[in-house]
N, C-alpha and C positions, 0 to 999 in steps of 0.2 A: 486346553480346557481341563479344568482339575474334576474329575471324578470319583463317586465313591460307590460302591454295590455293595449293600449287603445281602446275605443269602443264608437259608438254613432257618428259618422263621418257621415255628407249623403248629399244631396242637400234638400237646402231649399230656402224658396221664402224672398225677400227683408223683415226685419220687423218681419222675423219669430225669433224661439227660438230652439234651441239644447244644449241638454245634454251630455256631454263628461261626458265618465269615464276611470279611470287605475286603474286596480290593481295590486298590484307587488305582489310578493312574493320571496323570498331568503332574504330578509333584515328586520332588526329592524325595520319598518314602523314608531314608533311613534320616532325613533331618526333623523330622515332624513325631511330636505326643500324640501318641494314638488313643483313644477312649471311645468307651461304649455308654450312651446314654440311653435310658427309656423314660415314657410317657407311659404310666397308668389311666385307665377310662376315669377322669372326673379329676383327675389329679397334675399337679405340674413335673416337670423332666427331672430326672435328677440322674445324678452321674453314680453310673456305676464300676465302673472301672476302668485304669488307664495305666499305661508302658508306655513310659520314657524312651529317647533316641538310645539310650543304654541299656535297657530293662527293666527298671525301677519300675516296681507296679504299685498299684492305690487299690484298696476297692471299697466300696459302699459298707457299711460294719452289717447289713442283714445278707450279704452275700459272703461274707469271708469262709472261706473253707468249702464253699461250695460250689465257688466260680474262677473261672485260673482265664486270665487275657495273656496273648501270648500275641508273636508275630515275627516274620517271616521277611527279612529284606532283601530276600532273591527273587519271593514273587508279589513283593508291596502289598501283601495279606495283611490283616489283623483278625486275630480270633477271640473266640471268647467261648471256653467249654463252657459248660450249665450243667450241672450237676445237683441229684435231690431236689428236683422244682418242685416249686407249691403254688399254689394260685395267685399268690400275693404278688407273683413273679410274673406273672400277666399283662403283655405291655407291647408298647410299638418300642424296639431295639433300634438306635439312631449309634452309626457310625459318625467318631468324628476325626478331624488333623487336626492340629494345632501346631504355631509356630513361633518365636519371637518375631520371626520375618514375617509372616505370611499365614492366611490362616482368621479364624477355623473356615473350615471346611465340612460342609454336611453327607450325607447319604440321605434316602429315602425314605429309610427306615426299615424294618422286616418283624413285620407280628409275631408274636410266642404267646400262646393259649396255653395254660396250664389246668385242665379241668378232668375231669373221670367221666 
């Protein structure tokens, strides 16, 4: 059974920093694109950023420099610092896999409030 948890979701003040983490388990970890997506209140998903089985990262152009995805194939992590949040950045954070084989693969999700 493929799973995904994300964690590290909270309210934070304009300017602050949060750490998301997932970790899955049921799947090859170092075979699968990892990405973080969110949903804004009132608005549709859009990908925020993603590492390739090799490193190779993407990210959203209103996050670049502010957000670093990263991960981990000893403990099937994927991260995603947050750095300099703004409100705009306020959203349900959706882990995902992805695979030519197999895939995607969701999480939960984990809220991030960015408010004063």
């Amino acid at each position: 059974q493929v799973q995904l948890v994300e964690s590290g979701g909270g309210l934070v003040q304009p300017g602050g920093s949060l750490r998301l983490s997932c970790a899955t388990s049921g799947i090859i970890f170092s075979r699968y694109t990892m990405g973080w997506y969110r949903r804004a209140p009132g608005k549709q998903r859009e990908l925020v950023a993603t590492i390739t089985r090799v490193g190779s990262t993407n990210y959203l152009d209103s996050v670049k420099g502010r957000f670093t995805i990263s991960r981990d194939n000893a403990k099937n992590t994927v991260y995603l610092q947050m750095n300099s949040l703004k409100p705009e950045d306020t959203a349900v954070y959706y882990c995902n896999a992805d695979s030519y084989a197999s895939g995607p693969y969701w999480g939960q999700g984990t809220e991030v409030t960015v408010s004063s």
